[in-house]
LOBAKOL-984512 format. One record per residue (C-alpha): residue number from 0; residue in three letters; x negated, y, z. Coordinates in pm, whole numbers, plus 50000, padded with zeros to 5 digits. Layout:
<sites>
SITE, NUM, Ala, X, Y, Z .
...
</sites>
This chain:
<sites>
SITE, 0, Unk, 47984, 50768, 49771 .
SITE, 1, Unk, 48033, 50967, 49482 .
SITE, 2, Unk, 48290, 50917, 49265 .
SITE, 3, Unk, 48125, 50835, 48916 .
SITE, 4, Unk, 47940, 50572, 49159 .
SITE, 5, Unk, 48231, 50428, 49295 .
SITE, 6, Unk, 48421, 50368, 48931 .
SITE, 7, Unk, 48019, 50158, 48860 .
SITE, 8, Unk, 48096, 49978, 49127 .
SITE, 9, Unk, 48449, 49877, 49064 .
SITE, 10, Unk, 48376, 49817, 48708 .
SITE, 11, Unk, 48068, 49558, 48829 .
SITE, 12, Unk, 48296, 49392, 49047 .
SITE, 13, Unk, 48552, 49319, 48805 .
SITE, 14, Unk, 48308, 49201, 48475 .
SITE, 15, Unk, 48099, 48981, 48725 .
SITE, 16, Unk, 48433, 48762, 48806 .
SITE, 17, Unk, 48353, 48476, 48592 .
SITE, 18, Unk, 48522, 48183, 48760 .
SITE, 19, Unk, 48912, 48189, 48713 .
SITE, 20, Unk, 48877, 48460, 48487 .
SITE, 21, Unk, 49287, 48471, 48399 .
SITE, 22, Unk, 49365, 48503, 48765 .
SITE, 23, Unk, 49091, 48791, 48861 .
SITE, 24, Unk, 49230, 48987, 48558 .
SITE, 25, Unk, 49570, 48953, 48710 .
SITE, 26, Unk, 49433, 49097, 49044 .
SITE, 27, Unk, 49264, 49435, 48910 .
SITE, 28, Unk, 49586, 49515, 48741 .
SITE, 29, Unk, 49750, 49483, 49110 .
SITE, 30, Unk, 49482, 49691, 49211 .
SITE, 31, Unk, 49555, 49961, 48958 .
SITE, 32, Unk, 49953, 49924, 48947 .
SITE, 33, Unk, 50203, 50042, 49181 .
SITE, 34, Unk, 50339, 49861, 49492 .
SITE, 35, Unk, 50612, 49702, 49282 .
SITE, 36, Unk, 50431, 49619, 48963 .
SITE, 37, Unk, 50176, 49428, 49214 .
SITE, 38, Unk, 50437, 49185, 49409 .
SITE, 39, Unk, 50600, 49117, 49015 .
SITE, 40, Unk, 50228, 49049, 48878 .
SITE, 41, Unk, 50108, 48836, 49195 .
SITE, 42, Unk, 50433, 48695, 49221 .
SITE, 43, Unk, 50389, 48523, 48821 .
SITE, 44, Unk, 50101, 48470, 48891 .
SITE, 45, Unk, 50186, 48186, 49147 .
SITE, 46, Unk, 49952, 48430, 49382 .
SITE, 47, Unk, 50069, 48577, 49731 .
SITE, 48, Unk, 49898, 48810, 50006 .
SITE, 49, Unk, 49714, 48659, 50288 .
SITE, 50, Unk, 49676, 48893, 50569 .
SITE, 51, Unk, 49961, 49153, 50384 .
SITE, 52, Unk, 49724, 49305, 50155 .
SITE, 53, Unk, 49541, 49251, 49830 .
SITE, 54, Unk, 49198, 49207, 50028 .
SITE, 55, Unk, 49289, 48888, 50022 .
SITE, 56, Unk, 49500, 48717, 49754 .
SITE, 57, Unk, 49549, 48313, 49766 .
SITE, 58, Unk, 49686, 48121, 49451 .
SITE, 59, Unk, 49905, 47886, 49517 .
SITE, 60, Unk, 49849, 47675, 49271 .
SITE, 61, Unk, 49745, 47250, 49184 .
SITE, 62, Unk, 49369, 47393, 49322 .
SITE, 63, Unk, 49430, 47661, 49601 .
SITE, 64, Unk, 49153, 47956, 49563 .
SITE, 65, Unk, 49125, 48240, 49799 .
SITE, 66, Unk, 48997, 48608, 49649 .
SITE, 67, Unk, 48840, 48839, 49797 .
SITE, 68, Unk, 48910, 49211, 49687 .
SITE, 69, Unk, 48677, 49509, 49824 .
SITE, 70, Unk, 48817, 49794, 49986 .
SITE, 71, Unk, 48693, 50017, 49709 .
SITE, 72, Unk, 48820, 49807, 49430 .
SITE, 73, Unk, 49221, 49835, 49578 .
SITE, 74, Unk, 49250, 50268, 49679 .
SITE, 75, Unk, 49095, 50550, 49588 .
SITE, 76, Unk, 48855, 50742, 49846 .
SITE, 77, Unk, 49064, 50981, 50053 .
SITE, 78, Unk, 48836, 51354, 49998 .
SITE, 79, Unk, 48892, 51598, 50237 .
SITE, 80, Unk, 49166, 51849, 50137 .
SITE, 81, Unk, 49204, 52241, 50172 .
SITE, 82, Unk, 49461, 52227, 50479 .
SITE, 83, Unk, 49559, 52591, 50444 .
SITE, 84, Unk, 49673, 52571, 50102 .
SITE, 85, Unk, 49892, 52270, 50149 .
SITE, 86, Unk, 50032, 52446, 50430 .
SITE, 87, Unk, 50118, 52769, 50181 .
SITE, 88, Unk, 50293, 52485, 50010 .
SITE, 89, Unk, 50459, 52332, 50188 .
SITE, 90, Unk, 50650, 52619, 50309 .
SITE, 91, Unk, 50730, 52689, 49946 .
SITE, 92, Unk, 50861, 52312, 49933 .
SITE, 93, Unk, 51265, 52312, 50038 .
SITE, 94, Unk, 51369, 52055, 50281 .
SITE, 95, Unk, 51570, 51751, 50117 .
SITE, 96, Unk, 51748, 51445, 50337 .
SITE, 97, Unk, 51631, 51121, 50148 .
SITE, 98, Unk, 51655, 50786, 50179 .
SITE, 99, Unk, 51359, 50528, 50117 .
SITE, 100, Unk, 51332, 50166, 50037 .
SITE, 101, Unk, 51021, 49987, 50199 .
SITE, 102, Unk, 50942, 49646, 50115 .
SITE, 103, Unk, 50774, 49427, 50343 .
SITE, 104, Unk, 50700, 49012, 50415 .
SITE, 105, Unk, 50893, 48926, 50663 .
SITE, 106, Unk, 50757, 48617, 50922 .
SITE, 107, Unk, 50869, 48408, 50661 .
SITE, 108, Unk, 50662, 48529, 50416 .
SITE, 109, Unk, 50980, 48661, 50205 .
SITE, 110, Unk, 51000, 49012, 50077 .
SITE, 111, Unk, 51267, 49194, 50260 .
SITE, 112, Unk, 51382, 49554, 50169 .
SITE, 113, Unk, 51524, 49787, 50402 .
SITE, 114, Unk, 51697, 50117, 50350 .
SITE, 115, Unk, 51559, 50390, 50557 .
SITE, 116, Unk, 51795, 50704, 50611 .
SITE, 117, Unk, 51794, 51013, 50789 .
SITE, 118, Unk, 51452, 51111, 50671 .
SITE, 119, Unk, 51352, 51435, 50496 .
SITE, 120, Unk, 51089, 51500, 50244 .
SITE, 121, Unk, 50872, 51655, 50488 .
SITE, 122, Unk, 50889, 51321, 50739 .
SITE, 123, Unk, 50543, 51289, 50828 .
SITE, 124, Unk, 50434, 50945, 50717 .
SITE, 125, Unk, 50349, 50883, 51075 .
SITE, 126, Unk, 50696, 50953, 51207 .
SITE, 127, Unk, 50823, 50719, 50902 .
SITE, 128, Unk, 50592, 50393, 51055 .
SITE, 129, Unk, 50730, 50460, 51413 .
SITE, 130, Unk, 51110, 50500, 51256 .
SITE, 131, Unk, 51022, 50174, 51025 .
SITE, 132, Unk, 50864, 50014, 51313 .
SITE, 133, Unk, 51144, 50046, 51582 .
SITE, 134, Unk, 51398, 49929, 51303 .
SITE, 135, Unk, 51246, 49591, 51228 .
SITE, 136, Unk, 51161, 49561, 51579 .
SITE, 137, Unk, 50789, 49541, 51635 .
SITE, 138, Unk, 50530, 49710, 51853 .
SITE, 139, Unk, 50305, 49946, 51705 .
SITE, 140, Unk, 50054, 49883, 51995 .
SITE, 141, Unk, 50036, 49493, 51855 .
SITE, 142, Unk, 50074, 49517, 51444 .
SITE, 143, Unk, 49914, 49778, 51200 .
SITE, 144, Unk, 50121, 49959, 50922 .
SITE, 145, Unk, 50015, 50071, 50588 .
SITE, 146, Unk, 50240, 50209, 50351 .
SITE, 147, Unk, 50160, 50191, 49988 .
SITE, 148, Unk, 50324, 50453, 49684 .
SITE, 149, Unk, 50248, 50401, 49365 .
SITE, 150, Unk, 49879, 50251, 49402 .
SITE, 151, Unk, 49759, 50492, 49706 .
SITE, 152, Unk, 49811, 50464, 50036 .
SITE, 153, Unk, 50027, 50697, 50229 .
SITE, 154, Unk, 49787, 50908, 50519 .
SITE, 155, Unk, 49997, 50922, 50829 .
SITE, 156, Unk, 49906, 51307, 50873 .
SITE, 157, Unk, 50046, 51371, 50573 .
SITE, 158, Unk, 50432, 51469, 50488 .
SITE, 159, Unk, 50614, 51288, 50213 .
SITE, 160, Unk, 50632, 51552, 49996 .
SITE, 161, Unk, 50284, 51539, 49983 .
SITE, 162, Unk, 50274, 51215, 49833 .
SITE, 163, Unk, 50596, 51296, 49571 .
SITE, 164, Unk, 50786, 51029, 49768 .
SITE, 165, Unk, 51183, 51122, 49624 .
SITE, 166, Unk, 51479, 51016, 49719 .
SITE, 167, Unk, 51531, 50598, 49721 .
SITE, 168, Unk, 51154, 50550, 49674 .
SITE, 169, Unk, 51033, 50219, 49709 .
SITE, 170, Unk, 50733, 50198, 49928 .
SITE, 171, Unk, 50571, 49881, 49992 .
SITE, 172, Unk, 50427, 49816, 50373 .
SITE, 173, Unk, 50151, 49630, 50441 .
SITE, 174, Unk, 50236, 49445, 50853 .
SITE, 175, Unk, 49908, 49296, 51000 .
SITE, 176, Unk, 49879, 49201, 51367 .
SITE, 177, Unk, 49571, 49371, 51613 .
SITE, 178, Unk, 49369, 49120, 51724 .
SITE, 179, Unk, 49318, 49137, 52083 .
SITE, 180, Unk, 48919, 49193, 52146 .
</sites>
């Protein structure tokens, strides 16, 4: 889908939310925030995540009201990139040790943050899910990661410089379980 299509469709998603007008507004500025800004807005807003994710969104309020978000409405489309030219880059790019915050829901449904160390700036994101994973303790083979910087998601082929993820970023993950087929 092109791109000047995809910004029609987002915009006629959003201005044909007519019911709970207030709390649909709050949503879209999730959408278009970064990680942090989102859990503060949803969080105000009496709102939480269903399934980890703002695909779904329940209020939590006197009346309980599930939303529905779109795929499209939440990241941007991921284009194909020039390979080669990221790879002249990144052996321009110097290798720094960082440290990074991810946020997560824990099985309690509270928002935990945990330091990660030991990482470099060109960690692939990949290698950061498994190192995340084996911290908390749960099976890749069982629960989906996504990791979310500053309202994109973070492509597990690519390294973290990629993404300008510095030192003591905060990067929120997204933990949903595989269901078995």
């Amino acid at each position: 889908m092109p791109f000047d299509k995809l910004i029609k469709e987002r915009n006629t998603f959003w201005s044909t939310r007519k019911k709970n007008k207030v709390l649909w507004e709050v949503l879209k500025e999730c959408c278009e925030a970064d990680s942090d800004t989102a859990l503060i807005l949803l969080q105000a807003a009496n709102m939480s995540c269903v399934e980890g994710d703002l695909r779904k969104v329940i209020f939590n309020g006197k009346n309980e009201y599930i939303f529905k978000i779109p795929n499209y409405c939440i990241c941007d489309p991921v284009f194909e990139r020039d390979y080669n030219e990221i790879k002249k880059k990144e052996e321009k790019i110097e290798e720094k040790n960082i440290n990074i915050i991810i946020c997560y829901r824990n099985e309690e449904n509270k928002t935990v943050e945990k330091k990660i160390e030991n990482v470099t700036n060109k960690t692939g994101v990949g290698d950061l899910k498994k190192k995340f994973a084996e911290i908390i303790g749960i099976n890749l083979e069982k629960n989906k990661i996504r990791f979310l910087y500053k309202g994109f998601e973070l492509l597990n082929e690519n390294l973290l410089w990629y993404d300008k993820v510095e030192n003591n970023s905060k990067i929120q993950c997204l933990i949903t379980p595989i269901e078995n087929e």
